[in-house]
C-alpha positions in Angstrom: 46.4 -32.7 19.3 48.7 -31.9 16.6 47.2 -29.7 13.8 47.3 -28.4 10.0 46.9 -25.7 8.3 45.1 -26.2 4.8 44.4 -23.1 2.1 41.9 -23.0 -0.3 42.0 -20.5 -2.8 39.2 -19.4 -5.0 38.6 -21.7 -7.6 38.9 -24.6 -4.8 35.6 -22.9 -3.0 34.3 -21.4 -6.5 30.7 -23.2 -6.5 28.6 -25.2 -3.4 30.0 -28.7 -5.3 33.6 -27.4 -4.4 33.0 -26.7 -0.7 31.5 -29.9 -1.0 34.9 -31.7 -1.9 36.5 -29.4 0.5 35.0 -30.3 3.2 35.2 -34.3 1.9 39.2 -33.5 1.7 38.8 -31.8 5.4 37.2 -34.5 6.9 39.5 -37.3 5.3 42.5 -35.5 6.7 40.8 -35.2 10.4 40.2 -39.0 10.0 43.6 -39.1 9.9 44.1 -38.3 14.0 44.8 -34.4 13.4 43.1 -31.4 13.4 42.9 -28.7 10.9 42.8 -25.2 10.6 41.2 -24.0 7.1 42.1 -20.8 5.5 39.8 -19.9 2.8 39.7 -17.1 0.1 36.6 -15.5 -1.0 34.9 -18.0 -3.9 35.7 -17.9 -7.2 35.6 -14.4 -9.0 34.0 -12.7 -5.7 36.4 -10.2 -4.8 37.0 -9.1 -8.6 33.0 -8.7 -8.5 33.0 -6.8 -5.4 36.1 -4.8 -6.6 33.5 -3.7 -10.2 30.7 -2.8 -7.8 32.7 -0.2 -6.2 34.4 1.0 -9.2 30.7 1.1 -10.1 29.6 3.5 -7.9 32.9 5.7 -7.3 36.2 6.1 -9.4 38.1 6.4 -6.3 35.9 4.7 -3.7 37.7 5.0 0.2 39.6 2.7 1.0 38.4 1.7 4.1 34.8 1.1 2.6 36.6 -0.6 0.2 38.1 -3.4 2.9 34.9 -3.7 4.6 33.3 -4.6 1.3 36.1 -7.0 0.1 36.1 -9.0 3.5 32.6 -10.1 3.2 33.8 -12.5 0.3 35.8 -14.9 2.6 33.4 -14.7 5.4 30.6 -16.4 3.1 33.0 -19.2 2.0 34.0 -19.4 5.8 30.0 -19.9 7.0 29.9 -22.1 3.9 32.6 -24.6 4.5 31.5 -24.8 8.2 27.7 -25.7 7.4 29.1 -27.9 4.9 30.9 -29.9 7.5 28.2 -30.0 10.1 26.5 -32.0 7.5 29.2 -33.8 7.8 29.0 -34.8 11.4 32.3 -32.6 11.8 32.1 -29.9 14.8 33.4 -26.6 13.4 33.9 -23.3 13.9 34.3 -20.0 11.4 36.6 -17.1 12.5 37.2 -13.5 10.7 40.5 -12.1 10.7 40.1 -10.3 13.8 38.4 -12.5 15.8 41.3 -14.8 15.1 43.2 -12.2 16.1 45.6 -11.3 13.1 46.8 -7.5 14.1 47.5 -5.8 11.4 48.7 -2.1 10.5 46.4 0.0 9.5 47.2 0.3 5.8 44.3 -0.5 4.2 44.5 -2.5 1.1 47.5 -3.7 1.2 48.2 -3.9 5.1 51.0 -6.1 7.0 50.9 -8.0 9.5 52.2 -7.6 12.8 50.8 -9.6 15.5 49.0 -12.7 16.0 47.3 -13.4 19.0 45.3 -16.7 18.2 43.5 -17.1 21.2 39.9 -18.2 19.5 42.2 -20.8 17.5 43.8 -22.6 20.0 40.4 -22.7 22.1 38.8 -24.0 19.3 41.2 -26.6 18.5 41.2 -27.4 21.9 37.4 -28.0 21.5 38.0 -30.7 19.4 37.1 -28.5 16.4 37.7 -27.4 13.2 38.8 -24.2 13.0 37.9 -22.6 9.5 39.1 -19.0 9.0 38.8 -16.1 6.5 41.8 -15.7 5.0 43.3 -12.2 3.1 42.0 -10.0 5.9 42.7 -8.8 9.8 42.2 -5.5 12.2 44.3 -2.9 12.8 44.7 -2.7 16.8 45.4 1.0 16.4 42.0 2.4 14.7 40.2 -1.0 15.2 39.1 -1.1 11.5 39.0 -4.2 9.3 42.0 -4.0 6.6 43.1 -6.5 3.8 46.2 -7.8 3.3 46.5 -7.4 -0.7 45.5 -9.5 -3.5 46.5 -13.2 -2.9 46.5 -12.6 0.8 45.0 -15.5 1.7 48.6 -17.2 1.5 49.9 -15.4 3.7 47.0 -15.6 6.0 47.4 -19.2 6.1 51.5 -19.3 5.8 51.1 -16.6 9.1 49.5 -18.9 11.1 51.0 -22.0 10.8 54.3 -20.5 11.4 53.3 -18.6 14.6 50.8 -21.1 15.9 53.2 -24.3 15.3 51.2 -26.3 12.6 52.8 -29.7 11.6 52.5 -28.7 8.1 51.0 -26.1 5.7 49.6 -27.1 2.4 48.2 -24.6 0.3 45.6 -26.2 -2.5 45.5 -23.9 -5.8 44.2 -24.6 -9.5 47.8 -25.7 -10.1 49.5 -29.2 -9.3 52.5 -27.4 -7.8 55.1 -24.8 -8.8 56.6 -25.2 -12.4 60.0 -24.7 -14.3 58.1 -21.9 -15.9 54.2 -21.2 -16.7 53.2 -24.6 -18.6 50.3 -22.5 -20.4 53.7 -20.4 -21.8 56.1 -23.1 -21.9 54.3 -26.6 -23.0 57.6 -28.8 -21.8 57.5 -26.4 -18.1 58.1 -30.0 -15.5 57.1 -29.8 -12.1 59.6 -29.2 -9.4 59.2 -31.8 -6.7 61.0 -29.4 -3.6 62.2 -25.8 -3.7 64.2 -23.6 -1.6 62.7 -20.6 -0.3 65.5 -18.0 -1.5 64.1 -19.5 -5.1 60.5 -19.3 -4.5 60.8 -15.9 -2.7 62.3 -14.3 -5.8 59.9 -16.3 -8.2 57.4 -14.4 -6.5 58.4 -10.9 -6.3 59.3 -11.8 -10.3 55.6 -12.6 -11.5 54.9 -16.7 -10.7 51.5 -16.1 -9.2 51.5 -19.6 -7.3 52.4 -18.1 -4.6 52.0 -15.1 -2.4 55.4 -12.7 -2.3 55.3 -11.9 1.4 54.1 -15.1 2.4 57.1 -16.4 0.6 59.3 -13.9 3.4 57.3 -15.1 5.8 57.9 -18.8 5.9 61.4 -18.4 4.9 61.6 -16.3 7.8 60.3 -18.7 9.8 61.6 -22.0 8.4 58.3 -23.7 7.5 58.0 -26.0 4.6 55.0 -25.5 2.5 53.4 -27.8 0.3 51.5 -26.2 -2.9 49.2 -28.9 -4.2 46.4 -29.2 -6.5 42.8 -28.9 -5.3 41.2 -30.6 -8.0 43.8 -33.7 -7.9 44.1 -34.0 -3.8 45.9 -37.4 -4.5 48.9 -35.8 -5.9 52.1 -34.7 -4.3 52.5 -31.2 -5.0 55.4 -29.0 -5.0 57.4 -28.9 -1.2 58.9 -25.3 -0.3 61.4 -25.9 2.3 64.6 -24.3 3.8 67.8 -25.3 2.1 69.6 -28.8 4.1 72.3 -30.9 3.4 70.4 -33.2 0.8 69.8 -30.4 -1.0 73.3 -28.8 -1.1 74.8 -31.9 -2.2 72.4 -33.0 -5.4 73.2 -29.1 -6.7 76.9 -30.4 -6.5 76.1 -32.9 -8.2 74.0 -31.4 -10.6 75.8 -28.3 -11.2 79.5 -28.8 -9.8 81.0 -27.0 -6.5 81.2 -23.0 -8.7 78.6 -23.7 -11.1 75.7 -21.4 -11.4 72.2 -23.0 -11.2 68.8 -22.5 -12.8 65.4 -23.3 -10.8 62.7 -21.7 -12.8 62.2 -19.0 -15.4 59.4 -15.9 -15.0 57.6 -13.3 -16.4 55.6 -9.8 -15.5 54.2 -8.3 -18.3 53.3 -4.6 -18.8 56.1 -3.4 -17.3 58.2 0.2 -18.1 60.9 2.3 -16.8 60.3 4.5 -14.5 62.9 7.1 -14.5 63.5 10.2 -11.8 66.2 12.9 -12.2 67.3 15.1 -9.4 69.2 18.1 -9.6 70.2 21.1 -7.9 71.2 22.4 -4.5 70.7 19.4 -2.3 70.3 17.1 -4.9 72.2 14.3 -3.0 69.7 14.6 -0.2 66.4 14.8 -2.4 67.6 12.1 -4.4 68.0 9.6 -1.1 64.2 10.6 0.1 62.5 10.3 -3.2 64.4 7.1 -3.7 63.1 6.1 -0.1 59.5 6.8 -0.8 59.5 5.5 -4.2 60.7 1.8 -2.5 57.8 2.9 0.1 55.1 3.7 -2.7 55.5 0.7 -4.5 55.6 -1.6 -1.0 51.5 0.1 -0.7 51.0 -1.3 -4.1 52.1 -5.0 -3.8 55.2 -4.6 -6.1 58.8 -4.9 -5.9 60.3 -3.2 -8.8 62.3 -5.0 -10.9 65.6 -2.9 -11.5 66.2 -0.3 -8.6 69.1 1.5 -9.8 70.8 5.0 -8.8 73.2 6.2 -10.5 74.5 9.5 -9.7 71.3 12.0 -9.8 69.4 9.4 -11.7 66.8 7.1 -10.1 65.7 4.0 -12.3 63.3 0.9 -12.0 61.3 -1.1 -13.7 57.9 -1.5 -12.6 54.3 -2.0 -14.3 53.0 0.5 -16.0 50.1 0.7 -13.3 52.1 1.5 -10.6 54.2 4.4 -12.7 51.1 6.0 -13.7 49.7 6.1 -10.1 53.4 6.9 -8.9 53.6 9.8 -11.4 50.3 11.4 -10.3 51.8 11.3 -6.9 54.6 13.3 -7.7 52.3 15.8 -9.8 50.4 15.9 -6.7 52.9 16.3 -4.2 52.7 13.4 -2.4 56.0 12.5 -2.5 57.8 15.2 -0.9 60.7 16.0 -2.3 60.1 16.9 -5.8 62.4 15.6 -9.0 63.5 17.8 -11.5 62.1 16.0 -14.0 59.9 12.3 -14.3 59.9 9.9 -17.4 58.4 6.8 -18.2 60.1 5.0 -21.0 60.1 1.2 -22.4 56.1 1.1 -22.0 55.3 -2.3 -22.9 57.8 -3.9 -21.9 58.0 -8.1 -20.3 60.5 -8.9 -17.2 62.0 -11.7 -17.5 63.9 -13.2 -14.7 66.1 -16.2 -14.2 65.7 -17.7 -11.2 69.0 -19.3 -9.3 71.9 -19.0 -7.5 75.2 -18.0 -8.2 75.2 -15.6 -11.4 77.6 -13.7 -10.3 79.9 -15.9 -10.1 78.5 -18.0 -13.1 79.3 -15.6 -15.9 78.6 -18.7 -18.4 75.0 -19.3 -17.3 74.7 -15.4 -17.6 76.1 -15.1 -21.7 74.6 -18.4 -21.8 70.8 -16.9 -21.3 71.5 -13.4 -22.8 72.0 -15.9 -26.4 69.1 -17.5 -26.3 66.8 -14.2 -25.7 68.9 -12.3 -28.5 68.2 -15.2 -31.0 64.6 -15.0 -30.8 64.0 -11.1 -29.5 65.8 -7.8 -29.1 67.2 -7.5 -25.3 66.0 -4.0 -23.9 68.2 -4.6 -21.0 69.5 -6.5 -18.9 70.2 -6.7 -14.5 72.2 -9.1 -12.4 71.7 -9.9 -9.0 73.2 -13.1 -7.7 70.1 -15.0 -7.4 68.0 -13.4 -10.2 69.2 -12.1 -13.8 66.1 -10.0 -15.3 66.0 -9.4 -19.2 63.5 -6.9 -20.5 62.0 -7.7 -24.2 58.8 -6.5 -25.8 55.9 -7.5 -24.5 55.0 -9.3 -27.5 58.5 -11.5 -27.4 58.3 -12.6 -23.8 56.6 -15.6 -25.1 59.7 -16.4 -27.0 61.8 -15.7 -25.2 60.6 -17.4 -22.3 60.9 -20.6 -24.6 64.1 -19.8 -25.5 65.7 -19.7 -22.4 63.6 -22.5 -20.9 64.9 -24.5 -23.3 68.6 -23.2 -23.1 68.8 -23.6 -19.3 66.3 -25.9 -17.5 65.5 -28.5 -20.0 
């Protein structure tokens, strides 16, 4: 039997009355002739609360304690949803991460995975059954401890197994009726986007949208899956299809934009953000400056971000990332965890927005590019600015982003 794979995030299992419409939405779609494989977050606020607990008891609780504490949110919304169906007169079955058999490394907190064996899955789907699963978590074959998969795993999770087991579809059901021109609680005329292609939505990820998961963004791109993000609270709606580029496609952006014409999907923001500037000198320096830029890129991978401007020039490192991660970065290097040591470390341009343009061709668009740089200088002052082909970032205060966001929406999507 052919299956899907259906996400729910927090707010869809936040209360017992959600896992009740859950499971109604289950059912309806197994009346349908397929099965489905459920991925499920932790309810609600759950994780945050378990995260306070810790922080409760120990400023730096381990890591590992940490995992084992965080994975017990998704296994209760798991047990939930599959009691909720037995009511139901659905047969079901809950699986952890591991005994689904997502094999993971063993970085804990942030881990990736690597293998998915699925056995438990495919038996249970064979069995005629539901198969609900705890998303955001999986087992590192190597120590055989639980690890996480960072916040928001639970995409990625679901997005994982689709691809690998061969799901006719993945639709992931979030507090939001799909993926937007920009954040409609910033920008009240944001439309949503009926399809986008993956290069877009992989770069509105790593660039703040929160709809979707960064690396579960690579991995169905990778993988040329289409994902639907719909609302849980409206399942009647269409939501927003993420898909590989085709033909169709490529032919309404000529339309739309003309055959050299750059093109704008969406506009994005991270707040908090700062410089985060290295400077290497000396004997060596060439060398030292390649490592520390290496680890730096690896640092920042452990902490769920992609920095914003990576730049070297000459002995200078540069990137823009929050203001979190450069404090935690900068008591690494204090600490010596970095190896090769800078000979000096500076943080400017605290408080600071990114925000990026998401689209294609800016490099060869320079018109779209003076185009956007207008509207941010007539309602802020531009910090800086970085081109990439797909993405042009702008850094303003943090207290014009709102603005500017605006101001550009209104320039270049509306």
């Amino acid at each position: 039997m052919e299956f899907v794979v259906q996400k729910y995030g927090g707010t869809s299992v936040g209360s017992l009355d959600r896992i009740k419409l859950v499971a109604d939405h289950v059912a309806a779609t197994r009346a349908q002739g397929v099965n489905v494989v459920v991925v499920v977050s932790a309810m609600g606020e759950k994780t945050d609360e378990l995260i306070a607990m810790a922080r409760t008891l120990s400023a730096d609780p381990p890591r590992r304690e940490v995992d084992m504490l965080l994975t017990s949110g998704e296994r209760v919304s798991m047990a939930l949803l599959s009691i909720a169906l037995y009511e139901r007169g659905l047969k079901s079955v809950s699986l952890t991460g591991s005994q689904s058999g997502i094999l993971t490394d063993e970085n804990h907190g942030n881990a990736r995975i690597e293998k998915i064996l699925g056995d438990r899955i495919r038996r249970g789907l064979a069995d005629d059954s539901i198969v609900i699963v705890a998303g955001f978590q999986g087992v590192s074959p190597k120590t055989k401890e639980v690890t996480t998969l960072g916040r928001g795993g639970s995409d990625l999770s679901a997005v994982a197994l689709a691809s690998v087991l061969g799901a006719v579809r993945c639709e992931l059901y979030k507090d939001v009726e799909g993926v937007f021109t920009a954040d409609p609680r910033i920008v009240p005329g944001a439309r949503k986007i009926d399809s986008l292609p993956w290069y877009a939505m992989t770069e509105m990820a790593w660039a703040g949208a929160e709809v979707l998961h960064a690396r579960a963004a690579h991995v169905a791109s990778r993988f040329g899956l289409s994902v639907e993000i719909r609302s849980s609270f409206k399942t009647d709606l269409r939501g927003t299809i993420v898909k590989p580029t085709t033909e169709t496609d490529i032919a309404m952006s000529i339309d739309k934009n003309g055959i050299e014409q750059a093109m704008v999907h969406t506009i994005t923001c991270k707040h908090h953000m700062c410089m985060f500037e290295v400077e290497v000198a000396g004997d060596g320096a060439e060398d030292r400056a390649s490592k520390i830029h290496a680890g730096i890129l690896e640092f920042l991978w452990h902490q769920g971000e992609a920095p914003g401007i990576n730049q070297r020039i000459g002995e200078m490192l540069r990137f823009m990332i929050s203001e979190n991660s450069a404090t935690a970065l900068r008591a690494a290097f204090a600490d010596g965890r970095m190896g090769a040591q800078p000979k000096s470390v500076h943080v400017n341009l605290a408080g600071t927005s990114a925000v990026a343009v998401i689209g294609n061709g800016f490099l060869q668009g320079p018109e779209k590019v003076n185009q956007a740089l207008a509207a941010a200088q007539s309602v802020g002052r531009v910090l800086f600015w970085d081109i990439r082909n797909q993405v042009l970032t702008i850094g303003v205060s943090d207290g014009e982003a709102t603005a500017v966001v605006n101001a550009l929406h209104e320039a270049l999507v509306c």
